[in-house]
N, C-alpha and C positions, 0 to 999 in steps of 0.2 A: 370445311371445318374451320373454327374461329380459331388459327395459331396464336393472333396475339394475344385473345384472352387468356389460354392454356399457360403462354408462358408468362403472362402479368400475374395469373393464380398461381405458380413454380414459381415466381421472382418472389411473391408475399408470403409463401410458407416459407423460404428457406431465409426470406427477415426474421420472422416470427421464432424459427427454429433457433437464429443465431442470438436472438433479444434472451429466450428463455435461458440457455445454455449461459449467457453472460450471467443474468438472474441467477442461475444453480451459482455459478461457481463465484459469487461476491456475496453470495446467504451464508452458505458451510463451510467452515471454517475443519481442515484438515486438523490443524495443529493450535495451541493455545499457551501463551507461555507469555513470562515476564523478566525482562533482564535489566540490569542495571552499570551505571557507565554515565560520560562526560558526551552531550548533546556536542559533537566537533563540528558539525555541518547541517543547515537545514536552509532551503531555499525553495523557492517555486519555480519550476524550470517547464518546458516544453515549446512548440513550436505553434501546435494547434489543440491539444489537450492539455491544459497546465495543470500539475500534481505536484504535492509537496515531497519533497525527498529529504532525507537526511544521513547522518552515519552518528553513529553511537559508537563510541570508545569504551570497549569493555575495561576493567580497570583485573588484571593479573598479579601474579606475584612479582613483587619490587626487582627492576632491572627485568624483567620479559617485555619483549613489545609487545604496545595493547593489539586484541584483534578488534576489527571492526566491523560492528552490524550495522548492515545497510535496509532501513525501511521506507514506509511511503505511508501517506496520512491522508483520506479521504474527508475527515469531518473537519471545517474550519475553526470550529472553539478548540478543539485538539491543537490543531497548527498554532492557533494563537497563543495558547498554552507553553508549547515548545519553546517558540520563540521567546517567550519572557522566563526562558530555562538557559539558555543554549548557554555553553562554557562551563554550567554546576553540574552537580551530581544528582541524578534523577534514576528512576524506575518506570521504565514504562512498559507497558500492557500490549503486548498482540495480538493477531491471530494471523492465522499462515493460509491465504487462500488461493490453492493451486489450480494451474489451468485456465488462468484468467487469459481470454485467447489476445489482448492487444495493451499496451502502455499507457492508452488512454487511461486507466486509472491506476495508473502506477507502475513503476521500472520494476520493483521487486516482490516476492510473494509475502512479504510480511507489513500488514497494516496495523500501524498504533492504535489502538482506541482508547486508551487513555495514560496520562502521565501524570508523576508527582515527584516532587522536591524529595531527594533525602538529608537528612542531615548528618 
């Protein structure tokens, strides 16, 4: 019997399986939501995947510390976007997409898809 073909055809479905599953889970978006806050940090960080990261400074009641939302931004007009924001007050757009199985497209489950100045 042909072992290596058997397992060359088991090594390319269980590609194919892992390609799709990334596919599902970077389509459907669990959650959708928008919040607003001071852009404190946004950089492009990685080793061998580089993604944009950042932290969002929610703005609470006077004298509470702010908390901080930590997203990740896959489209680069979005990043460029951010970055001629970072230190104002903005509202930005996400969606929450869980079980993303690796960092390669981002540290956290929440991706920007769009941002705007407030005033």
């Amino acid at each position: 019997m042909a072992w290596p073909l058997v397992l060359a055809v088991l090594a390319a479905a269980l590609v194919l399986l892992f390609a799709a599953y990334v596919w599902l889970a970077l389509s459907y978006s669990y959650s959708e939501g928008e919040r607003a806050g001071y852009v404190q940090k946004f950089s492009r960080k990685g080793w061998v995947c580089k993604t944009w990261e950042g932290d969002l400074a929610l703005v609470n009641l006077p004298g509470q510390p702010a908390e901080i939302f930590s997203f990740s931004v896959l489209d680069t007009k979005v990043a460029e976007k951010i970055n001629t924001l970072v230190g104002k007050r903005v509202a930005i757009r996400y969606e929450q997409h869980v079980g993303v199985p690796t960092s390669c497209f981002g540290e956290t489950q929440y991706y920007v898809v769009d941002v705007n100045a407030v005033n």
